[in-house]
Every structure is written in structure tokens, then in C-alpha cells.
C-alpha positions, -999 to 999 in steps of 0.1 A, spaced: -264 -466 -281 -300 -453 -287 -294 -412 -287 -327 -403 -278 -322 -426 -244 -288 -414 -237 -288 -388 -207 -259 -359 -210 -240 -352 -176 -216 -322 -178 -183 -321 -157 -167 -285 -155 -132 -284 -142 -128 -244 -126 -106 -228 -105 -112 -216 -68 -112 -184 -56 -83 -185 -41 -63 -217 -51 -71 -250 -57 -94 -266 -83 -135 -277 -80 -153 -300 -101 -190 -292 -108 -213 -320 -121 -249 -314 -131 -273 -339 -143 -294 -332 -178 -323 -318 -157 -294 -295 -139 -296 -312 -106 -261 -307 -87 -245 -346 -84 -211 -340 -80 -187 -302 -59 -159 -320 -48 -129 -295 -43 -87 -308 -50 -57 -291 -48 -41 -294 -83 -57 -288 -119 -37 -324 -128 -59 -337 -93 -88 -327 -106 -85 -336 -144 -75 -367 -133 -109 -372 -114 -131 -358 -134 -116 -382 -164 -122 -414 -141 -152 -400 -132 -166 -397 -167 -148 -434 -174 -174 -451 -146 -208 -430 -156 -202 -441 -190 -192 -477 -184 -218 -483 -161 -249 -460 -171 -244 -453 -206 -246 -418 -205 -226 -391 -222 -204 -372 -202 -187 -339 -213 -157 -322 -196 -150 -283 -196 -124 -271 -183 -130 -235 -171 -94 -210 -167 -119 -183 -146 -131 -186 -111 -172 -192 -114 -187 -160 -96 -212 -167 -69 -238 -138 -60 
């Protein structure tokens, strides 16, 4: 795969505020593509990992998974 061409998608697995688990996907210019909220950490991990399977199968792009322990703090 030709790096300078590859795009970079980040996942980030993090907690809600008060239960459940969200997934957050942002595209290399940071344009929101993914908020999809599950009730299990395994729920989401398992999503986010099939998630990541498809982008990279069918677009060839690099996609990272964080997994976040903290709630993310909205103002």
C-alpha cells in the first residue's frame, strides 16, 4: 500500500456517562462518520473491530482503535 495515499480513520471505544459504551469515528480531516452507542464494552469492541475489518478491506485505509476507560466530557 502506497503510505502517502493511505487515509487514517480513528475509532475510540469510551464509556457513557452513565452506562453503556459509544464508539466515535472521525475521518483524517476530523469529520464525524461514525456515534453509534451499545450496551456492553464486549458490544462495542466487537463493532468497532468489524468495523475497522470492512474500511480496510474495502477502502484501504488505516484504521486505529482506542479504547478510552473515562467518560469524554462535553461542554
Amino acid at each position: 500500500m502506497n503510505t502517502q495515499s493511505a487515509a487514517y480513520q480513528p475509532l475510540v471505544i469510551h464509556p457513557g456517562r452513565r452506562f453503556g459504551w459509544w464508539i466515535e469515528g472521525r475521518k483524517s480531516n476530523g469529520r464525524l462518520y461514525m456515534f453509534t452507542w451499545w450496551p456492553t464494552k464486549a458490544f462495542a469492541s466487537f463493532v468497532a473491530r468489524m468495523w475497522a475489518a470492512l474500511v480496510q478491506r474495502f477502502t484501504h485505509a488505516e484504521v486505529l482503535i482506542e479504547m478510552r476507560e473515562t467518560p469524554t466530557q462535553t461542554t
